[in-house]
BADREN-358144 format. One record per residue (C-alpha): residue in three letters; x, y, z. Coordinates in steps of 0.2 Angstrom, whole numbers, padded with zeros to 4 digits, always signed. Layout:
# residues N
ALAXYZ...
***
This chain:
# residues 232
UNK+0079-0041+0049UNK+0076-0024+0039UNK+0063-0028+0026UNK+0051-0016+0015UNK+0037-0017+0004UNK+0027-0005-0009UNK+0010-0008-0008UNK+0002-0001-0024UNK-0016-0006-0032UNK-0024-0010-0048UNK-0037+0006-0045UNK-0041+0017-0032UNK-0053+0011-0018UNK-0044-0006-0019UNK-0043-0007-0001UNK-0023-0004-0001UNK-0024+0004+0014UNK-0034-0009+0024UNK-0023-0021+0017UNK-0008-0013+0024UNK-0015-0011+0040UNK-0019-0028+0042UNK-0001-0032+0037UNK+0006-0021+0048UNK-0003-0029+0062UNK-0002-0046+0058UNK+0017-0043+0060UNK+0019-0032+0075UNK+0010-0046+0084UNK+0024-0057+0078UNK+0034-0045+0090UNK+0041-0036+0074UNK+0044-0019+0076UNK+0035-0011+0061UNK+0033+0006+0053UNK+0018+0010+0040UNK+0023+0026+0027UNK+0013+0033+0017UNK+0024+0048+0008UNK+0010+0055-0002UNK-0008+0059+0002UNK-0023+0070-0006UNK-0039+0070+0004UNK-0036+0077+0023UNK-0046+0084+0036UNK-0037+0099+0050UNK-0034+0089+0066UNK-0023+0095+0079UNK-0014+0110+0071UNK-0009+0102+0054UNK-0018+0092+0040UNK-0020+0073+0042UNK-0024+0058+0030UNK-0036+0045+0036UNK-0026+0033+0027UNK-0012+0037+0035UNK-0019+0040+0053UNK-0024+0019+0049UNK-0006+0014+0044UNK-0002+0025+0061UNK-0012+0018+0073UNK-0006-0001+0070UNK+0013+0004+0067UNK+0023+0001+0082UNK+0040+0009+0077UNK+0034+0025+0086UNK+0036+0038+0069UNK+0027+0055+0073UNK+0012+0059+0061UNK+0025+0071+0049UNK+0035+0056+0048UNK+0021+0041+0042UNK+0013+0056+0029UNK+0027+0072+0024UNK+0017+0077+0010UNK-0001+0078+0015UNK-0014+0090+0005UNK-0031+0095+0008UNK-0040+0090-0007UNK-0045+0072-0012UNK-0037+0073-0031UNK-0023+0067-0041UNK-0007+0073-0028UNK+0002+0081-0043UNK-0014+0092-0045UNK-0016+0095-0025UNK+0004+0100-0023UNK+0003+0112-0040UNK-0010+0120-0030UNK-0002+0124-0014UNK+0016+0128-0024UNK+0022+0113-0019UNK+0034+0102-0029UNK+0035+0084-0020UNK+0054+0080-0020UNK+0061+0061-0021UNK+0074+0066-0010UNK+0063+0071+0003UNK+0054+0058+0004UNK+0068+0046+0003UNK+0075+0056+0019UNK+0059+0052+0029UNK+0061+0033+0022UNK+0079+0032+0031UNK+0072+0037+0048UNK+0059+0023+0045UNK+0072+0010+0041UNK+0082+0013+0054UNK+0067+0013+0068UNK+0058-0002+0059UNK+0062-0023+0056UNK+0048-0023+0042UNK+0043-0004+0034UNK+0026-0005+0024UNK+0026+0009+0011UNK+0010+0013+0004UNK+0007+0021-0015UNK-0011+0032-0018UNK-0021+0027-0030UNK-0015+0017-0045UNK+0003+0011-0050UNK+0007+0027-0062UNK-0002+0043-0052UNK+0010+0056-0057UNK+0021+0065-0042UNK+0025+0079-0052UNK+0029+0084-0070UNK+0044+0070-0070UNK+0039+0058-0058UNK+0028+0047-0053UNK+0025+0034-0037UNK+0032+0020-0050UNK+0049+0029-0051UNK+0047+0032-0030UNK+0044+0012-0027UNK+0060+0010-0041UNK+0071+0022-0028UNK+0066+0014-0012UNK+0069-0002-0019UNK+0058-0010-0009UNK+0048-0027-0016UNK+0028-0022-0023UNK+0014-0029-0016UNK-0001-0029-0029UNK-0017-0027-0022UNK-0031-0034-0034UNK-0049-0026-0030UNK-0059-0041-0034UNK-0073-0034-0045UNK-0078-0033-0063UNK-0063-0028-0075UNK-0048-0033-0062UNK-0041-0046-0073UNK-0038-0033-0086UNK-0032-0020-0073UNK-0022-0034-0065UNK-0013-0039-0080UNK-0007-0021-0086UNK-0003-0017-0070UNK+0008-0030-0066UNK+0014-0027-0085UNK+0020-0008-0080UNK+0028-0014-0063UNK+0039-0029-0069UNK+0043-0016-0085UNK+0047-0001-0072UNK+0061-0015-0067UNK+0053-0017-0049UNK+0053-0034-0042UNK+0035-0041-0036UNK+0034-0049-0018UNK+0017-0056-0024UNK-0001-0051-0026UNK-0016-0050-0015UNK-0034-0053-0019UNK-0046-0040-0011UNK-0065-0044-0010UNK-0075-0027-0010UNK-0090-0030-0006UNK-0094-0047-0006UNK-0104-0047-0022UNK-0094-0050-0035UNK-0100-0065-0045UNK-0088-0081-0048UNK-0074-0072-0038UNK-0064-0089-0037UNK-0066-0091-0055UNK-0058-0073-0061UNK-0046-0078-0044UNK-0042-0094-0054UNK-0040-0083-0072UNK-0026-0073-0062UNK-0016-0085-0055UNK-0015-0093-0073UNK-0013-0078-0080UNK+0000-0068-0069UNK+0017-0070-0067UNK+0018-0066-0050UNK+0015-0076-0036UNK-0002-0077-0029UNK-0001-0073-0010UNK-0016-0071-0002UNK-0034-0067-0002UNK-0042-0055+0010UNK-0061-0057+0012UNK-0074-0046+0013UNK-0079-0039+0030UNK-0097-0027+0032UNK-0087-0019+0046UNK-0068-0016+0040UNK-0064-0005+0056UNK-0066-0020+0067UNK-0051-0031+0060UNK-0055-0047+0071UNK-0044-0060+0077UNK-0049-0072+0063UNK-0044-0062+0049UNK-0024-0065+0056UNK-0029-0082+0056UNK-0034-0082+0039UNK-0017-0072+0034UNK-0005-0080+0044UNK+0002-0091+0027UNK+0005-0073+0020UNK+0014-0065+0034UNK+0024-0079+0035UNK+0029-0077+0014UNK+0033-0058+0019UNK+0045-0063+0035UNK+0052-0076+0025UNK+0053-0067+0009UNK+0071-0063-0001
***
């Protein structure tokens, strides 16, 4: 059973990554062998002779496939900005190709492979590309994550807009609750799911302490890892 999904998110900070690592957990204790990538990262930090990604040292640390750090994140920059920015200033062009190399070696170590975007749906690669077109390549189904918080019905609706118009198929989205705060969050949850035309999926809570992903929380998303195993 080879699957794959693109994680992508209405904004930045949406919890995309904590979302994905949840996923990815949630399915390796369902005895899955699975593999978290994240091909491009800006925001790193000189551990162990090269740059690393927290993000990516998250999706890392709960895959089970065994991929080497080079392998979860190829292009990983030192500054936290746009990647296309970061890359122009180290000469670096991020390749499609290259990426979609690293992608292979995932596939064949992996049952389920969870891809993660940066930042929004359209960041920009480089002056052609942009993570839309690299979730188009790798054909794998996206995963919206919503960050529930003033504005996300707007910023769900274009997103979801630009994917299905990209010609992406949509596993589903996920509602993200920030920071506990946000004010008639099962009303605007409500708006969505009227609203959207993809299928509502799951809703992730909000936790004080996200580093401590407790045993309840899989409880609490074991209807939506059991959409993903199923999924077509």
């Amino acid at each position: 059973m080879l699957k794959s999904f693109f994680i992508t998110g209405t904004d930045t900070d949406v919890g995309k990554t904590y979302v994905a690592a949840a996923l990815i957990r949630g399915l390796a204790e369902r005895q899955l062998t699975v593999s978290g990538f994240k091909p491009v990262a800006a925001g790193a930090t000189w551990q162990d002779g090269q740059f690393k990604n927290e993000d990516a040292i998250d999706l890392m640390r709960e895959s089970t496939a065994g991929l080497g750090y080079s392998d979860v994140n190829p292009y990983c920059f030192e500054p936290a900005i746009a990647p296309h920015i970061a890359a122009e200033q180290e000469n670096v062009v991020i390749n499609l190709p290259a990426i979609e190399a690293v992608y292979a070696k995932h596939k064949l170590a992996a049952d389920m492979v969870i891809v993660e975007g940066a930042g929004g749906w359209m960041v920009p690669l480089n002056d052609q590309l942009g993570f839309d077109d690299l979730a188009l390549a790798l054909n794998a189904p996206v995963i919206l994550v919503v960050g529930l918080k003033l504005g996300c019905i707007n910023h769900a609706l274009l997103t979801e807009a630009a994917i299905l118009n990209k010609g992406c198929r949509i596993a589903g989205w996920i509602g993200n609750d920030l920071n506990g705060q946000f004010m008639e969050i099962n009303e605007n949850i409500r708006t969505l799911k009227q609203r959207m035309k993809s299928k509502f999926i799951g809703n992730i809570e909000y936790q004080p302490d996200k580093d401590k992903k407790s045993a309840v929380d899989q409880r609490k998303i074991k209807g939506l890892l059991d959409y993903l195993i199923e999924f077509r």
